[in-house]
C-alpha positions as CSV (number, residue, x, y, z in Angstrom):
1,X,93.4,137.8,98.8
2,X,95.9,136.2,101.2
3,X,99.0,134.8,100.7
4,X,100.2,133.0,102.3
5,X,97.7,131.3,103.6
6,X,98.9,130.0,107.2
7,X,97.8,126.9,107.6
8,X,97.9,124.3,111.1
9,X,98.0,120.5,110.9
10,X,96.1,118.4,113.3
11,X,97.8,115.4,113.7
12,X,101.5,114.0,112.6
13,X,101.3,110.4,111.6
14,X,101.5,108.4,108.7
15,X,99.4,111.1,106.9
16,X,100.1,114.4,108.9
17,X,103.9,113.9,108.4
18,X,103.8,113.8,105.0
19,X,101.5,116.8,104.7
20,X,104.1,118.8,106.5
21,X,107.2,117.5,104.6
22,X,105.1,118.6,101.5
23,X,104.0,122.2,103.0
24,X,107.3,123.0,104.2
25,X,108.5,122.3,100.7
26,X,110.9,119.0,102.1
27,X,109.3,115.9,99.9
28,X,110.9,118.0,96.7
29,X,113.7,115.4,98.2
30,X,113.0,111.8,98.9
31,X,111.5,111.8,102.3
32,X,113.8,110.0,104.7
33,X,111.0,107.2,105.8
34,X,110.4,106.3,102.3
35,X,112.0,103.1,100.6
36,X,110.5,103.4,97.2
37,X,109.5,106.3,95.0
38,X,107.1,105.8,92.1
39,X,107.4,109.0,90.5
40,X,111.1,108.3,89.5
41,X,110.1,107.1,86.3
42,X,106.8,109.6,85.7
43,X,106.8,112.8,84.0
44,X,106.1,115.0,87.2
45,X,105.9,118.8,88.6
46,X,105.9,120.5,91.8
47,X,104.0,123.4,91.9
48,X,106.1,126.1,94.7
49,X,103.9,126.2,97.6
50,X,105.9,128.9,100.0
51,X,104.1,131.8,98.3
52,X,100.6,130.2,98.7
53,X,100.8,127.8,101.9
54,X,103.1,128.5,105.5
55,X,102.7,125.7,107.7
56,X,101.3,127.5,111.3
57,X,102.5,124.8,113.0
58,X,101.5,121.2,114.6
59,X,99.8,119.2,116.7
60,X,99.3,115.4,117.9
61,X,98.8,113.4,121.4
62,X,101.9,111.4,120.7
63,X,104.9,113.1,122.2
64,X,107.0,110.9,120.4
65,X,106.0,112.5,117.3
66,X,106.0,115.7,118.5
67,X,109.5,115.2,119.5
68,X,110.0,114.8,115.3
69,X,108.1,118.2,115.0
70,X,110.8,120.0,117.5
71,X,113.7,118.6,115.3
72,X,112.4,119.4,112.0
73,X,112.1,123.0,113.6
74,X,108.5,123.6,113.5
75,X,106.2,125.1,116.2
76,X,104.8,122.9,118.0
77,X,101.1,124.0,119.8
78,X,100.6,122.3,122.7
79,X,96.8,121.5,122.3
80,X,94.0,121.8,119.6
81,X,92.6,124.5,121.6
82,X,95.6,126.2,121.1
83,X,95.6,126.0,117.5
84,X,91.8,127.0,117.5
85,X,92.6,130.0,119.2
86,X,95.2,131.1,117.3
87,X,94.3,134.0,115.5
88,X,97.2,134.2,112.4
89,X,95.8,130.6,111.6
90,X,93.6,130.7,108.8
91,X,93.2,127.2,108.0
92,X,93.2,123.8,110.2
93,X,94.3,120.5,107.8
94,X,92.6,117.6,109.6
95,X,95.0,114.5,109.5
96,X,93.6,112.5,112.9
97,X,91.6,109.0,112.6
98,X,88.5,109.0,111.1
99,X,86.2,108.8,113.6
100,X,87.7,112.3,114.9
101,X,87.1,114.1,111.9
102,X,83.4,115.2,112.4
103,X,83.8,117.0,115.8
104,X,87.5,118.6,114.7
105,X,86.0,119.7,111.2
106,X,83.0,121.7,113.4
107,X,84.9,122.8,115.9
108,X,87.8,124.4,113.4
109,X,84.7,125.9,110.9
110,X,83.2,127.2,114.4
111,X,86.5,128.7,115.0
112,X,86.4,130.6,111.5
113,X,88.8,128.4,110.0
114,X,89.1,127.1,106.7
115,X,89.1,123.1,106.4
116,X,91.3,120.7,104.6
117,X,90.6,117.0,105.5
118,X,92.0,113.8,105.1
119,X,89.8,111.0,103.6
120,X,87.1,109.7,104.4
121,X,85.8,113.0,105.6
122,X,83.6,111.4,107.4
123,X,82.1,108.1,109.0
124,X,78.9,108.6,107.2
125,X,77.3,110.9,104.7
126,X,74.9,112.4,107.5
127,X,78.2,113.5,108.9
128,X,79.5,115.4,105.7
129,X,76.2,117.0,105.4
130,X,76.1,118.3,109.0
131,X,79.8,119.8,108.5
132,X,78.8,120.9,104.7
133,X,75.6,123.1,106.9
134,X,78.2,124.5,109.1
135,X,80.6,125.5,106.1
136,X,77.6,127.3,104.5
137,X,76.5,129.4,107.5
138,X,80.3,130.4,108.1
139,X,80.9,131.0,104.9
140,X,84.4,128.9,105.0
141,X,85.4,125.9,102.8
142,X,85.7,122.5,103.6
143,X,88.2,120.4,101.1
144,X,88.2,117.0,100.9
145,X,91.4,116.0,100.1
146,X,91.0,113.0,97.8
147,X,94.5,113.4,96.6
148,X,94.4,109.9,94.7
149,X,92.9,112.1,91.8
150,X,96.8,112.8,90.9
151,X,98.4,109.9,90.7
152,X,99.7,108.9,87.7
153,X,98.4,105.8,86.5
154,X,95.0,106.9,87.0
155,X,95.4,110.0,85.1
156,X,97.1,107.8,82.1
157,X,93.8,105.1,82.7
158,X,91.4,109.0,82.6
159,X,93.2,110.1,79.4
160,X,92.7,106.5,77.7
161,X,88.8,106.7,78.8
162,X,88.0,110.6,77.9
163,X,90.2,110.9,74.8
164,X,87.9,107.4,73.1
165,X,91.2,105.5,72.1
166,X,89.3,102.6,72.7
167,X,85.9,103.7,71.2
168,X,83.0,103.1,73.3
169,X,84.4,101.6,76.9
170,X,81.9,99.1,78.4
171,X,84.1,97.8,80.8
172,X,86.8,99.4,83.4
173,X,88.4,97.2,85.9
174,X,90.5,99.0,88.8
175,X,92.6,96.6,91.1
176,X,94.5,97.3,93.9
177,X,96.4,94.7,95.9
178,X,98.8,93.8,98.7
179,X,100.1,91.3,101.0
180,X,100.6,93.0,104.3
181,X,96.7,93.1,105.5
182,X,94.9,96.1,107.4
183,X,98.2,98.1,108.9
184,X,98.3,97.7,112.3
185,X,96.9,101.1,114.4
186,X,93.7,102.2,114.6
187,X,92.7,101.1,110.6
188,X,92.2,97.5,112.6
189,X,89.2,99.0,114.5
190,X,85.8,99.3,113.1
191,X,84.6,102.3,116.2
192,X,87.7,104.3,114.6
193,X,86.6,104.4,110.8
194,X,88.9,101.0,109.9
195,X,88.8,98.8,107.1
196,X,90.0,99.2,103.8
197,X,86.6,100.3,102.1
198,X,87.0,103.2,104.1
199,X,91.1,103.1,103.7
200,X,91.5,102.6,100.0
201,X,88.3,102.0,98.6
202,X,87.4,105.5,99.1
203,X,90.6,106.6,96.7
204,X,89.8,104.0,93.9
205,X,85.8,104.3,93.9
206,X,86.1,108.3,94.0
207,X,88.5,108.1,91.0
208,X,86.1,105.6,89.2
209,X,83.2,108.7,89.5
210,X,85.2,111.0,88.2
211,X,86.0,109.4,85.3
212,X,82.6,107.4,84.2
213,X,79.7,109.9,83.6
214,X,76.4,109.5,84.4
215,X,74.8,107.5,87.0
216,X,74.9,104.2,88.8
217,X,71.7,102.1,88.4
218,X,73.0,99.1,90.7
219,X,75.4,97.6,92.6
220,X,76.8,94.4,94.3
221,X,79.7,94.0,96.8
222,X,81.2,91.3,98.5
223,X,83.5,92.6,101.5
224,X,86.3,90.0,102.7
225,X,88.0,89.0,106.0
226,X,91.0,87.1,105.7
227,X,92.9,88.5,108.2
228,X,90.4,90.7,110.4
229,X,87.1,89.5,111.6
230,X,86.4,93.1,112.6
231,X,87.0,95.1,110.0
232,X,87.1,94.7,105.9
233,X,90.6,93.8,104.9
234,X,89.2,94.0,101.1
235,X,86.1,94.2,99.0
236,X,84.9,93.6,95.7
237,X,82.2,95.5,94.2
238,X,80.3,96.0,91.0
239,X,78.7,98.9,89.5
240,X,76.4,99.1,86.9
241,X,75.9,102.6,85.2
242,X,72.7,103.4,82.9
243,X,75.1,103.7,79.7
244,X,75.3,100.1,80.0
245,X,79.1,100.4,81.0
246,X,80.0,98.0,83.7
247,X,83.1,98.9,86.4
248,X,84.3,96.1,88.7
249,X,86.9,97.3,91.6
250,X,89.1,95.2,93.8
251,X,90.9,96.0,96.8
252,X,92.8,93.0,98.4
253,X,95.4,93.4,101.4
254,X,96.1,89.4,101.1
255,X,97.8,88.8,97.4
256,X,101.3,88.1,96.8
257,X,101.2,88.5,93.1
258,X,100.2,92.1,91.8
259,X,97.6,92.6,89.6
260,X,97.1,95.6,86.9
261,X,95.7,98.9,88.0
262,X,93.4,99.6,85.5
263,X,92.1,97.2,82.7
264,X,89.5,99.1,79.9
265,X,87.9,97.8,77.5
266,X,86.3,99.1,74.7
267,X,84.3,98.7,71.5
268,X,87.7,99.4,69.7
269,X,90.5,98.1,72.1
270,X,91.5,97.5,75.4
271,X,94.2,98.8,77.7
272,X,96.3,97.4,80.3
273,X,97.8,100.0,83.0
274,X,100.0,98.3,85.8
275,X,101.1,99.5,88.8
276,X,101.5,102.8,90.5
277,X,104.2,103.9,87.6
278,X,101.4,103.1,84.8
279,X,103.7,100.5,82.7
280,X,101.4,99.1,80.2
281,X,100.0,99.0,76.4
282,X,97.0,99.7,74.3
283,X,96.2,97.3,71.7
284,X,93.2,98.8,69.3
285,X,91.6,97.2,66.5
286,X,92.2,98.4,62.5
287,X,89.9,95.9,61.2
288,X,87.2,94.0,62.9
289,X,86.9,91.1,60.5
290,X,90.1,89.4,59.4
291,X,88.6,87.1,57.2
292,X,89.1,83.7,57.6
293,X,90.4,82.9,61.0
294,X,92.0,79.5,61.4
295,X,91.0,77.8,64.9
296,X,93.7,77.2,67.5
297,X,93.9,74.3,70.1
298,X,92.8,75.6,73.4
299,X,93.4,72.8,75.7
300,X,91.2,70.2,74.8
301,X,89.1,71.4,72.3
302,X,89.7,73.5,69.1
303,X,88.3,77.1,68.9
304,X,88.2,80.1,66.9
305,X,86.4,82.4,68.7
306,X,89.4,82.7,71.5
307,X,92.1,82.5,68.7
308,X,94.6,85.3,69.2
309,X,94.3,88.3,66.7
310,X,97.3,88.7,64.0
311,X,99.0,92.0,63.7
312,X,97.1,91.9,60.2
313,X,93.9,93.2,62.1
314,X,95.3,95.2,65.5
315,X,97.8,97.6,66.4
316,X,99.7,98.3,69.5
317,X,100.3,101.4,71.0
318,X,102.3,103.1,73.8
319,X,99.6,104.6,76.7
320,X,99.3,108.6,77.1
321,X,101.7,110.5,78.5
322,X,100.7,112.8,81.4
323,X,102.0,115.3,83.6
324,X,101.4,114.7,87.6
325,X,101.9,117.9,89.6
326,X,101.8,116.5,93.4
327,X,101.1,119.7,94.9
328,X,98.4,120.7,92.5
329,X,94.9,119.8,95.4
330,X,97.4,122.1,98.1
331,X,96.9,124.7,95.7
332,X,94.1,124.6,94.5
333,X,92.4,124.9,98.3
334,X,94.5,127.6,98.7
335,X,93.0,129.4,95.5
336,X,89.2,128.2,96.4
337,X,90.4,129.8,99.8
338,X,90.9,133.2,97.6
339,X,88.3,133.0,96.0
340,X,90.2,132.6,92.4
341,X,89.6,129.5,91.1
342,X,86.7,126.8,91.7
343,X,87.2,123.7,94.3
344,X,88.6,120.8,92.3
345,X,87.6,118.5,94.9
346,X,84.1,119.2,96.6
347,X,82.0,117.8,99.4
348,X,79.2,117.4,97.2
349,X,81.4,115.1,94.8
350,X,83.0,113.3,98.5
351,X,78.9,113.0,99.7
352,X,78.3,110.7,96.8
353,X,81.5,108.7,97.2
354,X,80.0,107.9,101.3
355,X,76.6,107.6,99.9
356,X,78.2,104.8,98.1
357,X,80.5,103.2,99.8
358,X,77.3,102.9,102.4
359,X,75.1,101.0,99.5
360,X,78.1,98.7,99.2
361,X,78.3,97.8,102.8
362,X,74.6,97.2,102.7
363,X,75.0,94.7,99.8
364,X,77.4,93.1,101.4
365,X,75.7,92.8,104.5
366,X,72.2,91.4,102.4
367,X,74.4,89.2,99.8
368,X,72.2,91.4,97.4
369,X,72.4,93.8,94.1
370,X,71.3,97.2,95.4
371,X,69.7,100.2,93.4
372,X,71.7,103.0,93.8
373,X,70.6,107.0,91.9
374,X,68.5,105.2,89.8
């Protein structure tokens, strides 16, 4: 077993930065590019990385970033090459534009390197499965690091959903929202792996996977272009599993009123989960019949089936508390590395999450419900 496990980062950017902040143990303080922090009000942990992860060093083609690199006091290789050739590396993190992930992934596993890559993985799922035959013949691991697994209101929304507060779920909504459109870099260009599917759609339709068993019989999805002809600046989609549960997901990046996270409901409740900081309630039933329920004016006509429920007949409850450890998928490669724990997040499990996201951009392109594992 080794430990540390020395570790290179391929590109410094949005992404790259913060994986070296986190590494190097510096995002235990606020970051200085950050201007809000939703952990401040979530029960979290930071599992100590020095005696499992040292960051080897960096590389990116922008100099100006680089330049960053030099200050913070890291080394700085001067080409990919170099990191490749690097013998004390044992393990290449992949943070460079999608469409560069394929070739870097090879090349590192080639090099006898471990991999740990930034979402997507890949363009397409042929992609992941030629890098998952090169991780098998060197005998290396390839991590996908879908980190979105850990935040916290999805981990609240998991709890609600696996612990049957609600009874039998039959319907999970997830929405994510913004008003600031595709950011502006190379997530505007379709060649480089841009759009949002491929953005954020990849976080909030792996979660829904993990947390629904079974599979999908069909789907539908209607991608939007408000702001960029070229590439998705949202989607909506619908899956239908064989339970019979029903999941609907939403990723906007042209709404100026938030929407709630996570909306479940079940045979016995429903819960509302908003925002990043989960903020939210349950509200369960203790009695399914209250009797005689007086109608209510709803606008123009009287009605009882909408009629609000008394507190005679419900009960409201506070969601589940959970613990978020942010360094928690850092550690675990480093223990799938070691051989001493199993991969948490696995390219088999990232291979259905592209095989999907590619059924979904075929519905959209047909205007049709598509089978999908059934």
């Amino acid at each position: 077993m080794k430990t540390p496990l020395r570790i290179a980062l391929l590109g410094c950017g949005g992404m790259g930065s913060g994986h070296a902040l986190a590494i190097s143990g510096e995002d235990q303080k606020k970051p200085e590019f950050l201007t809000y922090d939703v952990y401040s009000e979530c029960q979290i942990e930071i599992s100590p990385l020095a005696d499992k992860l040292e960051l080897a060093g960096i590389y990116d083609i922008d100099e100006a970033r680089m330049r960053w690199v030099a200050e913070k006091g890291w080394h700085c290789y001067g080409s990919y090459e170099e990191i490749l050739n690097d013998e004390t590396v044992d393990a290449v993190l992949i943070a460079t534009p999608n469409h560069l992930h394929k070739e870097q992934a090879i090349r590192a596993l080639r090099a006898g390197k471990h991999v740990l890559c930034e979402k997507p993985v890949m363009l397409s799922s042929q992609d992941l499965l030629d890098v998952m035959t090169v991780a098998k013949e060197k005998g290396l691991v390839f991590y996908p690091r879908q980190n979105r697994r850990w935040d916290y209101d999805y981990l609240v929304a998991k709890k609600v959903f696996d612990d049957g507060i609600l009874g039998e779920a039959f319907y999970v909504e997830t929405t994510l929202v913004g008003s600031r459109g595709i950011p502006g870099d190379w997530r505007k260009i379709k060649a480089c792996g841009g759009g949002m599917m491929l953005d954020w759609g990849v976080h909030v339709l792996d979660r829904l996977l993990m947390m629904i068993p079974g599979k999908i019989s069909s789907v539908y999805c209607r991608c939007s272009h408000v702001t960029s002809d070229e590439c998705d600046d949202g989607f909506r989609a619908w899956l239908n599993f064989e339970s019979g549960l029903t999941a609907q997901v939403v990723v906007s990046t042209c709404n100026f009123i938030d929407t709630p996270h996570w909306y479940i409901a079940g045979r016995e409740g429903t819960a509302v989960i908003k925002g990043f900081n989960a903020e939210g309630k349950i509200v369960r039933a203790t009695n399914w019949y209250e009797g005689e329920v007086k109608p209510i004016q709803a606008g123009e006509g009287l009605t009882k089936t909408m009629a609000p429920r008394t507190s005679s007949s419900t009960e409201e409850l506070p969601l589940p508390q959970v613990v978020v450890d942010r360094n928690a998928l850092y550690a675990n490669f480093v223990d799938t590395v070691n051989k001493i724990a199993e991969q948490i997040v696995t390219p088999e499990e990232a291979l259905r999450c592209l095989r999907l996201m590619e059924t979904l951009f075929h519905s959209d392109e047909e205007n049709a419900v598509l089978p999908f594992e059934s």
